[in-house]
N, C-alpha and C positions, 0 to 999 in steps of 0.2 A: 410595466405593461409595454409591449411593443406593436408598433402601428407600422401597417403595412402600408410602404408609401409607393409602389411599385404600378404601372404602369404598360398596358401595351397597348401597339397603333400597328393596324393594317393597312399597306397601303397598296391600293389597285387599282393600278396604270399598267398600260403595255407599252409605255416608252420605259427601256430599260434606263436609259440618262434620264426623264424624268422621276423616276424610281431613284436611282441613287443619289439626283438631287436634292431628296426631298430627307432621303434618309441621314446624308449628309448636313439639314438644317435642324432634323432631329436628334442627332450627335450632339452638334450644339450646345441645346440645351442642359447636358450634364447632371439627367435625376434618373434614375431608377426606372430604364425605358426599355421593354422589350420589344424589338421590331419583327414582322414578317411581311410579309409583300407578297403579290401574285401579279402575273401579266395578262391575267383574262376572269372573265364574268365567271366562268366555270371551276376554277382554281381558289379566286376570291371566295365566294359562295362556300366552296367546301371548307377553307381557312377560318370563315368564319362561326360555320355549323360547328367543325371540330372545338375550337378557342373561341369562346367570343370575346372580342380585345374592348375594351375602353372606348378610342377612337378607330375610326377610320375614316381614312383618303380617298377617294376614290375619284375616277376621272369618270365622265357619264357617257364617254365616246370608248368601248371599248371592242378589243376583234371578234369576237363570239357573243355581243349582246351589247346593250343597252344600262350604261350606269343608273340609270333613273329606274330601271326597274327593278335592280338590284337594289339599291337604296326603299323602296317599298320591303322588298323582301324581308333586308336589315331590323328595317323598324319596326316589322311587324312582329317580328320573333323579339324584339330586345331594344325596346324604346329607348332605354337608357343609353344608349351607347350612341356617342356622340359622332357625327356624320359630318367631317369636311370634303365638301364637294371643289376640287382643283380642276378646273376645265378650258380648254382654248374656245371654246365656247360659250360666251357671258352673256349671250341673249335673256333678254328678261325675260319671253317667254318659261327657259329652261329653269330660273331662277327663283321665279314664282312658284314651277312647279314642285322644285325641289324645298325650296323654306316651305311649302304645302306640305308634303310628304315626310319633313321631320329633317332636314340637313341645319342644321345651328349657324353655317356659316355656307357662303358660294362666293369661293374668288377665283379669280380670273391670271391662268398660269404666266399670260404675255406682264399684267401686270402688281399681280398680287402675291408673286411668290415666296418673295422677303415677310409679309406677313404670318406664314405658317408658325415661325418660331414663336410669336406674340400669342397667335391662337392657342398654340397647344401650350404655352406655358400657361396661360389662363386656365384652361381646361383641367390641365396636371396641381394646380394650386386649390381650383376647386373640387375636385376628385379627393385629396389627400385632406382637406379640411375636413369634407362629408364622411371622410371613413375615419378621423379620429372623434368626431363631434356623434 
C-alpha cells in the first residue's frame, strides 16, 4: 500500500524577497513539498479556490486587501487547512483576531522567521501521520 506523503503551501506576501525567503526555508526542509505563491489578496484567493493547498502563509498587510479577511474567507471554505500568519505587524490586537478566526500560528517576520521551518515540519509530520492512520 502506498501513502501519499505529499504536501503543498501557498504562500501570500507581496514582498517578492519575503516570498523567496520563505520559500527558500521551505526548500529546506527536504519532503515532498509543492510550492505556489501569489503577491496579492486577488491572485492568492483565486490560487486557493483553484488548489486548495495544506498550508498557507500569508502576510495580513497586503496591496489589494486585507490578510485577515482573506484568512476568514480561507477558513470558511476549508477549515482544515492550516493558516500561518507571517507579519511585520505583531500587534496583539491582529493576533487575537486571527488565532479567533482559525490561524494555528502568528509570528512575527522581524523576529520569528527562523521559525517557519519548525512550524511547517510539525505541520507536514502531522499531516502525513493522519493520512496513513
Amino acid at each position: 500500500m502506498s501513502h501519499d506523503k505529499s504536501l503543498s503551501i501557498l504562500v501570500i506576501d507581496d514582498s517578492e524577497i519575503i516570498r523567496e525567503r520563505i520559500i527558500e526555508i521551505i526548500c529546506r526542509i527536504k519532503k515532498n513539498i509543492t510550492i505556489f505563491h501569489a503577491d496579492n489578496f486577488r491572485e492568492g484567493l483565486k490560487q486557493f479556490i483553484s488548489s486548495p493547498p495544506e498550508i498557507i502563509i500569508l502576510d495580513i498587510q497586503l496591496k489589494d486587501g486585507d490578510g485577515m479577511d482573506l484568512l476568514n474567507i480561507i477558513k470558511s471554505r476549508s477549515p482544515n487547512t492550516h493558516v500561518i500568519i507571517l507579519t511585520n505587524y505583531p500587534f496583539p490586537v491582529f493576533k487575537d483576531y486571527c488565532i479567533k478566526y482559525g490561524a494555528e500560528y502568528f509570528l512575527d517576520k522581524s523576529n520569528d522567521f527562523e521559525k517557519l521551518q519548525e512550524v511547517i515540519s510539525k505541520i507536514f509530520i502531522n499531516h502525513t501521520t493522519n493520512k496513513i492512520n
